[in-house]
mmCIF entry with sequence, helices, sheets and N, C-alpha, C, O atoms, coordinates in Angstrom:
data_MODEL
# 
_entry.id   MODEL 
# 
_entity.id                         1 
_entity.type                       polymer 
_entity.pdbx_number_of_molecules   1 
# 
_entity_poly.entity_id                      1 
_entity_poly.type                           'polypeptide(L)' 
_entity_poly.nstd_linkage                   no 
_entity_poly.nstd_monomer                   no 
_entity_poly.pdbx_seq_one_letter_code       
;(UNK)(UNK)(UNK)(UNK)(UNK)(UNK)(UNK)(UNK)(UNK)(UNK)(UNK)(UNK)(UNK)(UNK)(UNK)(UNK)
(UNK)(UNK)(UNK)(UNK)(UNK)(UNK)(UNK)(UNK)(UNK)(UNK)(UNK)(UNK)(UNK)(UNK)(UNK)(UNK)
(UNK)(UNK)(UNK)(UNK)(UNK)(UNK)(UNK)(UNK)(UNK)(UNK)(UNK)(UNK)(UNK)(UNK)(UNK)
;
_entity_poly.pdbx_seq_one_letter_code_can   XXXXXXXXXXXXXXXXXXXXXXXXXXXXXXXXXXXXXXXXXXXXXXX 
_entity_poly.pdbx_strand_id                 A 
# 
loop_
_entity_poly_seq.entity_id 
_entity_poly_seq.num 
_entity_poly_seq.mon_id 
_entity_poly_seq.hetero 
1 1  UNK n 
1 2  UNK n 
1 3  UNK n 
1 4  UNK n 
1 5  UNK n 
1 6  UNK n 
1 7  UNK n 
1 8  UNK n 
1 9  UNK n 
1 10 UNK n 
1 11 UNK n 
1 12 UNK n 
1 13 UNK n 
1 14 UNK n 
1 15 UNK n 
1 16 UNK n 
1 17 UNK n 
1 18 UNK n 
1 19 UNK n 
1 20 UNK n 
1 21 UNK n 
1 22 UNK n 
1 23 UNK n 
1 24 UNK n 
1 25 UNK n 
1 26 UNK n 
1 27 UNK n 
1 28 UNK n 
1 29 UNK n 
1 30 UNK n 
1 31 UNK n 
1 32 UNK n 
1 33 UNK n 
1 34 UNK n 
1 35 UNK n 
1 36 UNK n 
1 37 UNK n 
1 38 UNK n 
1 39 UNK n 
1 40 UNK n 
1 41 UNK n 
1 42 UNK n 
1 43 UNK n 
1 44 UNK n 
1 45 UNK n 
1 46 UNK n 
1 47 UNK n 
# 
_struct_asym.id          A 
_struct_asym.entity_id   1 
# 
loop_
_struct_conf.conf_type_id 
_struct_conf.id 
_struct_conf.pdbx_PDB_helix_id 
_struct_conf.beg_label_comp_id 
_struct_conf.beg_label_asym_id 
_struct_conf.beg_label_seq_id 
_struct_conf.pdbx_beg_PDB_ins_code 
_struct_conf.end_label_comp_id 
_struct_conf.end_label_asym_id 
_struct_conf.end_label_seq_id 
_struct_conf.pdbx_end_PDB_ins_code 
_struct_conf.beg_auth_comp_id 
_struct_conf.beg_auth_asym_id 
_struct_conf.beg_auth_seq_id 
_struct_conf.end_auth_comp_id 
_struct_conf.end_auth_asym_id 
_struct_conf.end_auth_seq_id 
_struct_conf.pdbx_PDB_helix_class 
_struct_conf.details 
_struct_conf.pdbx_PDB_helix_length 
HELX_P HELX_P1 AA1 UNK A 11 ? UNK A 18 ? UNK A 11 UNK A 18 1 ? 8 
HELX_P HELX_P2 AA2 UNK A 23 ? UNK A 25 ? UNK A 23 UNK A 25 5 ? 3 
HELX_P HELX_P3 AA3 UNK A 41 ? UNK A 44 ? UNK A 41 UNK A 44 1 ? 4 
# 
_struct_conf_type.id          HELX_P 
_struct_conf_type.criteria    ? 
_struct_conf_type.reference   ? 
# 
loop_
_atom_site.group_PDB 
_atom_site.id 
_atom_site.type_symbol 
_atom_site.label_atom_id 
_atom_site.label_alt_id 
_atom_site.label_comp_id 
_atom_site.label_asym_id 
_atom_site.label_entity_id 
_atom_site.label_seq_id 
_atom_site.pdbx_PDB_ins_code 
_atom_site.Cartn_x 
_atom_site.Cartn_y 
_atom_site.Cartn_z 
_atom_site.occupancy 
_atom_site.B_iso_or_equiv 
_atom_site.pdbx_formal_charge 
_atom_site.auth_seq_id 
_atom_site.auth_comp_id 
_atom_site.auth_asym_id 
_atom_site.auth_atom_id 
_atom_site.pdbx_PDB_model_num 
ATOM 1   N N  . UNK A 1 1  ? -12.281 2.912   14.474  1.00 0.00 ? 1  UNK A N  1 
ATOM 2   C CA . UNK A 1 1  ? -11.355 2.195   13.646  1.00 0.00 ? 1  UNK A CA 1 
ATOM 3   C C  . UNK A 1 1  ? -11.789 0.728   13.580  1.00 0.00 ? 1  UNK A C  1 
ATOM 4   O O  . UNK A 1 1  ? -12.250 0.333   14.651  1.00 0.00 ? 1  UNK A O  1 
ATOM 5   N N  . UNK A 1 2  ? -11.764 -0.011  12.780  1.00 0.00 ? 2  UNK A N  1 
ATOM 6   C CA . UNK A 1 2  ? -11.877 -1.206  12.109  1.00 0.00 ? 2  UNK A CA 1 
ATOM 7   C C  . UNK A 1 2  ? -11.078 -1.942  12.396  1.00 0.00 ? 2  UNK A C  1 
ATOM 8   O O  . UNK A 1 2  ? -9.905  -1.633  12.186  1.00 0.00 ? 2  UNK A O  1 
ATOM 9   N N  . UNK A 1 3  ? -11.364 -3.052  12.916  1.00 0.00 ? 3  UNK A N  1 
ATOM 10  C CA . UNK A 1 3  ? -10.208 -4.033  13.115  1.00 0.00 ? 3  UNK A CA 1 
ATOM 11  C C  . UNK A 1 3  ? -9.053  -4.332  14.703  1.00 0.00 ? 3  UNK A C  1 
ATOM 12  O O  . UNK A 1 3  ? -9.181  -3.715  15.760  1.00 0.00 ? 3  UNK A O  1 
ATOM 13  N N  . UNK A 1 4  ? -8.545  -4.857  14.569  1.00 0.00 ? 4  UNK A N  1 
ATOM 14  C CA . UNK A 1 4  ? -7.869  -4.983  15.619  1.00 0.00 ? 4  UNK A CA 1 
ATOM 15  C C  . UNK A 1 4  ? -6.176  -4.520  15.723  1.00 0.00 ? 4  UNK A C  1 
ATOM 16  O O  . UNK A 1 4  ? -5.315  -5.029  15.006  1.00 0.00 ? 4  UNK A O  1 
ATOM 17  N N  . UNK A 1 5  ? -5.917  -3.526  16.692  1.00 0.00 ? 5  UNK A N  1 
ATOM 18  C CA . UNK A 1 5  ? -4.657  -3.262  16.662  1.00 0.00 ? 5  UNK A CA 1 
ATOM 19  C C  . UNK A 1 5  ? -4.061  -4.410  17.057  1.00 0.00 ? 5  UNK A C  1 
ATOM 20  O O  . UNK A 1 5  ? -4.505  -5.040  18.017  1.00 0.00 ? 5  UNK A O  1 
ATOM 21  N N  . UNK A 1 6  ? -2.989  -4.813  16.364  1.00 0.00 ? 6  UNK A N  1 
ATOM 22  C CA . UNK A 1 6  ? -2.050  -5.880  16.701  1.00 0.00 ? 6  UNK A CA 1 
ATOM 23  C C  . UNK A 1 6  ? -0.296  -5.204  16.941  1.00 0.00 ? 6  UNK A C  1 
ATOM 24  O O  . UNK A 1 6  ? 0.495   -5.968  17.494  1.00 0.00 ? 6  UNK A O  1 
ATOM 25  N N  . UNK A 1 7  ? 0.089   -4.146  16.616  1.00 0.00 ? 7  UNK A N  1 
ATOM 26  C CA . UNK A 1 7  ? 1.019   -3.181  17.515  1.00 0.00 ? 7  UNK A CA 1 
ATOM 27  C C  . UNK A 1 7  ? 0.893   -1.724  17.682  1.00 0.00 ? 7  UNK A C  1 
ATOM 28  O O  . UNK A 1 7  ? -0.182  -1.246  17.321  1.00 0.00 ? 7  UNK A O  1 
ATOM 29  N N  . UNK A 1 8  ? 1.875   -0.841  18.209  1.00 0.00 ? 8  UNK A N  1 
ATOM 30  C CA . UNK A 1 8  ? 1.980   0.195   18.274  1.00 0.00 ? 8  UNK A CA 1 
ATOM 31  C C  . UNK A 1 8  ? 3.060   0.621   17.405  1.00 0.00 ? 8  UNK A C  1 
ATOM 32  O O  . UNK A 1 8  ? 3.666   1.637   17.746  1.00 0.00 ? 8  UNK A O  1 
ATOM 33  N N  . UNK A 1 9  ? 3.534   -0.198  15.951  1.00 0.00 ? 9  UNK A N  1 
ATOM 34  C CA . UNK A 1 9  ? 4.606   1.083   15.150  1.00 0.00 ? 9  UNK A CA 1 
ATOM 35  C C  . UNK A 1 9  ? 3.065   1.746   14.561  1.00 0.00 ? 9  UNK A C  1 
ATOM 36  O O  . UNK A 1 9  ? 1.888   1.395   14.481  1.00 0.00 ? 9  UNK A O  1 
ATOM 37  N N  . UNK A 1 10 ? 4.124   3.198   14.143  1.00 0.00 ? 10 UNK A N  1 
ATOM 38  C CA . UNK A 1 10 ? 3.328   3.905   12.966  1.00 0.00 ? 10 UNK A CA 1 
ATOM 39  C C  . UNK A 1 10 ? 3.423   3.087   11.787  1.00 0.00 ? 10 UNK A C  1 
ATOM 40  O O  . UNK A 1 10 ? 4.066   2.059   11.568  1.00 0.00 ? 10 UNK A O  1 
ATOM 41  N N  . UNK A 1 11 ? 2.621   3.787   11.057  1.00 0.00 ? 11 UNK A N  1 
ATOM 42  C CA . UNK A 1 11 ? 3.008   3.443   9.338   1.00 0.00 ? 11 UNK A CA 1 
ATOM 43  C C  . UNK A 1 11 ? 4.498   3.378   9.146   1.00 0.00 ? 11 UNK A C  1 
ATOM 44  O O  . UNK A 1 11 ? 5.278   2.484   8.816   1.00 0.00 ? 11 UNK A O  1 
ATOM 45  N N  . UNK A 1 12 ? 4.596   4.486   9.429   1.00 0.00 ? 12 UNK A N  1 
ATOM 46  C CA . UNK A 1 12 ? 6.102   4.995   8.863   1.00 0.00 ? 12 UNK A CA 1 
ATOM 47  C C  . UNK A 1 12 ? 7.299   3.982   9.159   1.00 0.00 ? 12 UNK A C  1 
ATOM 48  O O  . UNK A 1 12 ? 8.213   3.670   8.396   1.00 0.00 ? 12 UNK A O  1 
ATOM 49  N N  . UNK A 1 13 ? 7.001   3.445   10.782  1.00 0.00 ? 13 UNK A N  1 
ATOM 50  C CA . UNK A 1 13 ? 7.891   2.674   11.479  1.00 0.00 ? 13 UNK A CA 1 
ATOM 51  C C  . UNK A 1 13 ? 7.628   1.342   10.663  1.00 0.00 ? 13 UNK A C  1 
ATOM 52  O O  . UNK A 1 13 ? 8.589   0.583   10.786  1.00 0.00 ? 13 UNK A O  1 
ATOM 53  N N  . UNK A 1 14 ? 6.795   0.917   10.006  1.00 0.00 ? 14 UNK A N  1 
ATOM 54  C CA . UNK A 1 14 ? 6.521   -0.214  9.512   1.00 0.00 ? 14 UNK A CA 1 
ATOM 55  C C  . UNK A 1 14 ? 7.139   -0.326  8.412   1.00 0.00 ? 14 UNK A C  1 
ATOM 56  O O  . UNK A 1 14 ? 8.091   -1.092  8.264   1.00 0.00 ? 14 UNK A O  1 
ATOM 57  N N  . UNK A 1 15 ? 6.609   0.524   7.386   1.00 0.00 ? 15 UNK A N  1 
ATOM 58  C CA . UNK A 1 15 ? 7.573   0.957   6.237   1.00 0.00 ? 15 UNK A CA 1 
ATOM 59  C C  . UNK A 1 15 ? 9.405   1.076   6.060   1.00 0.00 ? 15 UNK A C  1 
ATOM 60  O O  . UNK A 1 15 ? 9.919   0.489   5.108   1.00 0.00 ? 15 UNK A O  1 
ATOM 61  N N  . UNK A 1 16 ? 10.188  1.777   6.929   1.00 0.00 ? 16 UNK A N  1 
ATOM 62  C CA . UNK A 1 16 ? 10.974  1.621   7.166   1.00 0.00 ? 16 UNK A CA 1 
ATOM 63  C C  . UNK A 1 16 ? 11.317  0.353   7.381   1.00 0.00 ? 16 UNK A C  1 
ATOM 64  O O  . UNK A 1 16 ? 12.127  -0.141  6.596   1.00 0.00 ? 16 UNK A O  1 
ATOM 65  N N  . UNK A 1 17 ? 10.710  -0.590  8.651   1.00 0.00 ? 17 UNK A N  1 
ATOM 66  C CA . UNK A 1 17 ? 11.058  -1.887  8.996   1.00 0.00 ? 17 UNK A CA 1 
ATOM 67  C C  . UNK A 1 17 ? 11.025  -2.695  8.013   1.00 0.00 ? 17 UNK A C  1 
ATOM 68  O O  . UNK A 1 17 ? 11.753  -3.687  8.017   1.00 0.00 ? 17 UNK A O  1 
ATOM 69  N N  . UNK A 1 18 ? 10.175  -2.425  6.982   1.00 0.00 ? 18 UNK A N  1 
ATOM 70  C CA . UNK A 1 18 ? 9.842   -3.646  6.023   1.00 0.00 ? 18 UNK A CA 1 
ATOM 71  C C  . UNK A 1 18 ? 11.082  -3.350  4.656   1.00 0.00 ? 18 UNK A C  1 
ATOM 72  O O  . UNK A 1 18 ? 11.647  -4.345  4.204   1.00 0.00 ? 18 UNK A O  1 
ATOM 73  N N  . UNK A 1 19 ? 11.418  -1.998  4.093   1.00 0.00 ? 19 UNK A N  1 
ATOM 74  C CA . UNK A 1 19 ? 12.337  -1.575  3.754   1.00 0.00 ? 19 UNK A CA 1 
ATOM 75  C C  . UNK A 1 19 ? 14.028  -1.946  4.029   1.00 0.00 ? 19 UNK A C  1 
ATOM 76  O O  . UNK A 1 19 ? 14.894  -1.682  3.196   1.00 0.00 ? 19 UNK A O  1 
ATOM 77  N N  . UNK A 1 20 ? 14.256  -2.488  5.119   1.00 0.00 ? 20 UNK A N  1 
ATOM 78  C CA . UNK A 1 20 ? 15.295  -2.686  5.707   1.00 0.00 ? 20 UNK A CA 1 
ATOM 79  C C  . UNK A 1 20 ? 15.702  -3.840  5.653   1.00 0.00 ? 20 UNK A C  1 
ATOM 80  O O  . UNK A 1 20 ? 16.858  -4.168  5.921   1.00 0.00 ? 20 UNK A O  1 
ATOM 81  N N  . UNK A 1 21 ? 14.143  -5.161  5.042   1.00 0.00 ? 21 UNK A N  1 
ATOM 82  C CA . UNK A 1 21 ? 15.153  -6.695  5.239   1.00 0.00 ? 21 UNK A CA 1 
ATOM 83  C C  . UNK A 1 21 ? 15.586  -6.553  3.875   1.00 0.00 ? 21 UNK A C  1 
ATOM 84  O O  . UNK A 1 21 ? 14.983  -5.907  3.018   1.00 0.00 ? 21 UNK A O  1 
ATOM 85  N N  . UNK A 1 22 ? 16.654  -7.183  3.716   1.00 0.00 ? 22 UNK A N  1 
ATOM 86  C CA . UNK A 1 22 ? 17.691  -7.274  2.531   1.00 0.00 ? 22 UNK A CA 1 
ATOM 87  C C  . UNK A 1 22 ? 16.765  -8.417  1.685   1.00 0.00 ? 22 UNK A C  1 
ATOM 88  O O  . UNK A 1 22 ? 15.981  -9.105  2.339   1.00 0.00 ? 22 UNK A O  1 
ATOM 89  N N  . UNK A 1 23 ? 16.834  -8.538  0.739   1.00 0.00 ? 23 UNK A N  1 
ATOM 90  C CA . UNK A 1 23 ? 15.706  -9.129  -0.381  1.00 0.00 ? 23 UNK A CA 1 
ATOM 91  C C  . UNK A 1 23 ? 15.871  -10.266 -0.605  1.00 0.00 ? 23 UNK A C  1 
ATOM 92  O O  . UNK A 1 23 ? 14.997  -10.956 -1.130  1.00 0.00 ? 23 UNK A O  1 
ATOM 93  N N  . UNK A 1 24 ? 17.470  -10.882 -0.124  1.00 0.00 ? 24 UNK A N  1 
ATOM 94  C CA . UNK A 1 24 ? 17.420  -12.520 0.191   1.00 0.00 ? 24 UNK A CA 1 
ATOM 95  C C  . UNK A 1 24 ? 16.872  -12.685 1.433   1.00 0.00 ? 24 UNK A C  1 
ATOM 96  O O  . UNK A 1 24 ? 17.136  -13.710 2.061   1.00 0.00 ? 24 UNK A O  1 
ATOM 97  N N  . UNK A 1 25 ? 16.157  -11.852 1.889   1.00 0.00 ? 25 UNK A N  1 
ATOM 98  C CA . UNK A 1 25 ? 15.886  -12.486 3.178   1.00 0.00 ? 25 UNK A CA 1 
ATOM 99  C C  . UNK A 1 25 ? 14.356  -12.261 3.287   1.00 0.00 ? 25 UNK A C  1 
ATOM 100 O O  . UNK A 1 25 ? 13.989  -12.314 4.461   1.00 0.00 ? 25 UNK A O  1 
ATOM 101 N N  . UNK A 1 26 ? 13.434  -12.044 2.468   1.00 0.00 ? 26 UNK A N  1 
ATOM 102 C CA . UNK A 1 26 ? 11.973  -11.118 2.558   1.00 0.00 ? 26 UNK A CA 1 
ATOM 103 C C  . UNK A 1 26 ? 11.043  -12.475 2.863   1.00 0.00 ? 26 UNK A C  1 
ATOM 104 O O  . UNK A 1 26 ? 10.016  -12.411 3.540   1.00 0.00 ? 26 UNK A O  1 
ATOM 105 N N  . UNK A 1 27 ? 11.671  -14.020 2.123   1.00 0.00 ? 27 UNK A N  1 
ATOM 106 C CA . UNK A 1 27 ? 11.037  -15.315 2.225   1.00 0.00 ? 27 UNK A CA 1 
ATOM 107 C C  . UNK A 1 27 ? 10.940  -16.020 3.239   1.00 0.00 ? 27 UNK A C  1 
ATOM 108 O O  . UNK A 1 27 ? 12.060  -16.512 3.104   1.00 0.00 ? 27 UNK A O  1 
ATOM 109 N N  . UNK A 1 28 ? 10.543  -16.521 4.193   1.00 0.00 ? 28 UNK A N  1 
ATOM 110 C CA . UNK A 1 28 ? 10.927  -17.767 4.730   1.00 0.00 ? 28 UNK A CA 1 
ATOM 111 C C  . UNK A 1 28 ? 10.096  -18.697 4.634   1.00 0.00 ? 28 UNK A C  1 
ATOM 112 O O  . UNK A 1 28 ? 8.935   -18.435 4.948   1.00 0.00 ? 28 UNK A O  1 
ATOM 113 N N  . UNK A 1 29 ? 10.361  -19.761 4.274   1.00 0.00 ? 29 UNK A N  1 
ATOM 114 C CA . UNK A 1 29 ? 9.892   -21.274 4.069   1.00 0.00 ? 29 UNK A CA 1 
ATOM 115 C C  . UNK A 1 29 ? 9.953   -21.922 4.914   1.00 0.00 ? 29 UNK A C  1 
ATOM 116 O O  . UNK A 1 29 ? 11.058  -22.200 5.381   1.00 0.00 ? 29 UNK A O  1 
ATOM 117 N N  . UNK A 1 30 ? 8.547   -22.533 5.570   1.00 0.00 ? 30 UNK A N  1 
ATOM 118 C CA . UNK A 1 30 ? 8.283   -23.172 6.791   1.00 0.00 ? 30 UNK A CA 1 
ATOM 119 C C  . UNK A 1 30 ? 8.911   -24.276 6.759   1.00 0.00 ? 30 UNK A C  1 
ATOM 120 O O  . UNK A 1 30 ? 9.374   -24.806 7.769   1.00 0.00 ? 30 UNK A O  1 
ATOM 121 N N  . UNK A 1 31 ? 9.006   -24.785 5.500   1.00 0.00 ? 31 UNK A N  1 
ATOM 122 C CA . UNK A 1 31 ? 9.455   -26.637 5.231   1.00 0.00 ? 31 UNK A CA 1 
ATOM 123 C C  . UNK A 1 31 ? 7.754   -27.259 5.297   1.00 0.00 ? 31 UNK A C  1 
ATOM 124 O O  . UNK A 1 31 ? 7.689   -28.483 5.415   1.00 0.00 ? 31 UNK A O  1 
ATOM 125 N N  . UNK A 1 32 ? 6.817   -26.735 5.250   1.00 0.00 ? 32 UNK A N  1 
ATOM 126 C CA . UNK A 1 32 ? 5.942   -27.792 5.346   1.00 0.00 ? 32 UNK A CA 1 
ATOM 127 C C  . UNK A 1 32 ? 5.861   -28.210 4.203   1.00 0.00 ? 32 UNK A C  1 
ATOM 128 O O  . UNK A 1 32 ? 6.420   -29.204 3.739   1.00 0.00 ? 32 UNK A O  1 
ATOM 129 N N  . UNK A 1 33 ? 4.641   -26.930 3.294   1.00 0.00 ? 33 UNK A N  1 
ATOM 130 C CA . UNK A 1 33 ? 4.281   -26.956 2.045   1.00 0.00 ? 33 UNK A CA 1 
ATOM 131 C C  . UNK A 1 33 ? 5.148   -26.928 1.268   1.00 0.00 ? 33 UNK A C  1 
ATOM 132 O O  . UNK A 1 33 ? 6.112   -26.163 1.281   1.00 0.00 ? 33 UNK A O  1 
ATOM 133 N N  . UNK A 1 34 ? 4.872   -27.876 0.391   1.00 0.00 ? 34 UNK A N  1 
ATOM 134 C CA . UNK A 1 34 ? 6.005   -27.642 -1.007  1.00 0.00 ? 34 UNK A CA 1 
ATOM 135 C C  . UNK A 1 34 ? 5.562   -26.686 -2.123  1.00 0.00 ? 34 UNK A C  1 
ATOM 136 O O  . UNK A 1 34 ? 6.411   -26.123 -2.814  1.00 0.00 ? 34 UNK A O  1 
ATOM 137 N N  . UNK A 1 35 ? 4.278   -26.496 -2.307  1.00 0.00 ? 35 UNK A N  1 
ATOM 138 C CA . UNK A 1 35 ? 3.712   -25.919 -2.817  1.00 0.00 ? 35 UNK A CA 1 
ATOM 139 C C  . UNK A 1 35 ? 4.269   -24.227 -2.870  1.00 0.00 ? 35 UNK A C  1 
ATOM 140 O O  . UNK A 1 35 ? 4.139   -23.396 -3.768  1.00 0.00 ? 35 UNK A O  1 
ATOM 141 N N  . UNK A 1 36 ? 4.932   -24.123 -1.515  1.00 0.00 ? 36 UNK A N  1 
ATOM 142 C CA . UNK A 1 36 ? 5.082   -22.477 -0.866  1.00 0.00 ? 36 UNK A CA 1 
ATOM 143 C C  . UNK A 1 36 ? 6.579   -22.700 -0.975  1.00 0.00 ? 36 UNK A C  1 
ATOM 144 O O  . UNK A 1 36 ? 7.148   -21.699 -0.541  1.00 0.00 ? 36 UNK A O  1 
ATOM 145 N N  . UNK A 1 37 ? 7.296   -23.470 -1.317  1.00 0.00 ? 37 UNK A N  1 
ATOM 146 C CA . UNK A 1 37 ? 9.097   -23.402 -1.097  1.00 0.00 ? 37 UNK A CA 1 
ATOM 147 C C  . UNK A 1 37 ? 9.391   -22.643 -2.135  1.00 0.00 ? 37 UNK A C  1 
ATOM 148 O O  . UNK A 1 37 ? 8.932   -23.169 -3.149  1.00 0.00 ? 37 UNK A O  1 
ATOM 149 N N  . UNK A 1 38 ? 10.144  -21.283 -2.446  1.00 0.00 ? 38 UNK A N  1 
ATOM 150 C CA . UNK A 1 38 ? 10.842  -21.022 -3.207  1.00 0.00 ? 38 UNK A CA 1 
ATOM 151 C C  . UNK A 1 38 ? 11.748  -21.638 -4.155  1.00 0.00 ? 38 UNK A C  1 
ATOM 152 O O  . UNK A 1 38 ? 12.389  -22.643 -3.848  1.00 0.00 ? 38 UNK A O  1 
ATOM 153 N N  . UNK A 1 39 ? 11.841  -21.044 -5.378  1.00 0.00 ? 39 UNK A N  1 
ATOM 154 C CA . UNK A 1 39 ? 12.637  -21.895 -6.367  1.00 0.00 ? 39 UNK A CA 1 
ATOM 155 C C  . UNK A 1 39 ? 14.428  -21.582 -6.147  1.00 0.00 ? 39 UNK A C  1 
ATOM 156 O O  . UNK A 1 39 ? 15.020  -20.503 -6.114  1.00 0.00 ? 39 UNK A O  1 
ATOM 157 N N  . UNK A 1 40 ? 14.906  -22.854 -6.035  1.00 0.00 ? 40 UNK A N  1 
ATOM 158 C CA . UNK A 1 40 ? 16.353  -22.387 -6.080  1.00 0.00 ? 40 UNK A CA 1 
ATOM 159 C C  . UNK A 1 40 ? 16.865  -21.530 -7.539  1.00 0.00 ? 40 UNK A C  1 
ATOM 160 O O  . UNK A 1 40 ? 15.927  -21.248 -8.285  1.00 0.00 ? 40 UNK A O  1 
ATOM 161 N N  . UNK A 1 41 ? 18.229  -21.103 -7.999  1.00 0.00 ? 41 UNK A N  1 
ATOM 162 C CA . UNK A 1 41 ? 18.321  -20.136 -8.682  1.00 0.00 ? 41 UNK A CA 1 
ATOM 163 C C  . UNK A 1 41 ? 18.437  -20.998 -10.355 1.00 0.00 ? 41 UNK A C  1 
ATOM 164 O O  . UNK A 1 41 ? 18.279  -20.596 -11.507 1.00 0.00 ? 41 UNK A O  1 
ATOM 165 N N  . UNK A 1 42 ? 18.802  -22.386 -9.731  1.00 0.00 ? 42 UNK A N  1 
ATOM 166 C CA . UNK A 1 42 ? 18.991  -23.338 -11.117 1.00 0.00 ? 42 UNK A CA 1 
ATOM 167 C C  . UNK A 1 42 ? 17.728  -24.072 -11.688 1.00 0.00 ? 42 UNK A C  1 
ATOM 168 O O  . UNK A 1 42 ? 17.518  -24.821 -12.642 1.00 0.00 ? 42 UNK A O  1 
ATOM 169 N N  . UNK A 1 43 ? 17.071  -23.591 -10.804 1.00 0.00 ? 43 UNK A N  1 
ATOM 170 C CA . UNK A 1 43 ? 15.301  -23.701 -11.118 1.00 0.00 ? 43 UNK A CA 1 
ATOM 171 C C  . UNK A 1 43 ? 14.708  -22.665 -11.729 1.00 0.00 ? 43 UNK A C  1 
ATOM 172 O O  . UNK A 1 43 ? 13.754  -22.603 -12.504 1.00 0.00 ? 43 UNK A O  1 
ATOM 173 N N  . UNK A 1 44 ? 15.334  -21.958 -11.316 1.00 0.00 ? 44 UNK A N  1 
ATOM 174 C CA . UNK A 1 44 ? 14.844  -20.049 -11.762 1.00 0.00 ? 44 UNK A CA 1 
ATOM 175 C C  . UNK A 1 44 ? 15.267  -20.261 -13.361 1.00 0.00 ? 44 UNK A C  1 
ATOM 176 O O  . UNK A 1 44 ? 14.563  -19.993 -14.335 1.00 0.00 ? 44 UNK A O  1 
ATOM 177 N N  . UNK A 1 45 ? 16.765  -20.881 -13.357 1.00 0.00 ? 45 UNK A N  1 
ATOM 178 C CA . UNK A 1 45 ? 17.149  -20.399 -14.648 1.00 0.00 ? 45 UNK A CA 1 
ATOM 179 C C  . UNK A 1 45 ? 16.664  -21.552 -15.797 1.00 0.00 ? 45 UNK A C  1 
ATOM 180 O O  . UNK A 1 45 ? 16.901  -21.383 -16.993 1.00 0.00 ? 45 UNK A O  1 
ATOM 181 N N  . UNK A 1 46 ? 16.147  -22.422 -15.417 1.00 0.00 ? 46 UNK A N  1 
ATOM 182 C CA . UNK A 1 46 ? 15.764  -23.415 -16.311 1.00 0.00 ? 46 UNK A CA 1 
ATOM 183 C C  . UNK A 1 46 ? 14.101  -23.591 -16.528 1.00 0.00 ? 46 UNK A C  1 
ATOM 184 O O  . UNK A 1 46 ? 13.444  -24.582 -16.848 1.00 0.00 ? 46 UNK A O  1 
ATOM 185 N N  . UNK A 1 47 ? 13.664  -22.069 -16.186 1.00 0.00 ? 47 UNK A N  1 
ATOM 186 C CA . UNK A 1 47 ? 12.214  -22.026 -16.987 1.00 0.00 ? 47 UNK A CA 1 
ATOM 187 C C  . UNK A 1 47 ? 12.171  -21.066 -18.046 1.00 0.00 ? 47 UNK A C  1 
ATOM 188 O O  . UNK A 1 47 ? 11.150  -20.935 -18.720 1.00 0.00 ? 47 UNK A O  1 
# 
């Protein structure tokens, strides 16, 4: 195998896990880059 294991879920367990965060929550923004901050929703709506 290629690469380096970095845990022990399966696929499956991963899938599920990744499935499960609620979709306001999939982002997080470090605060560094501004470049990487998500648009608020009155930003969203004014393009």
């Amino acid at each position: 195998m290629n690469g380096s294991k970095t845990n022990d879920m399966t696929r499956t367990e991963i899938l599920e896990a990744v499935r499960a965060i609620p979709r306001e929550k999939d982002f997080v923004w470090d605060g560094i880059d501004e470049d990487d901050r998500p648009l608020t929703d009155q930003e969203l709506q004014s393009c």
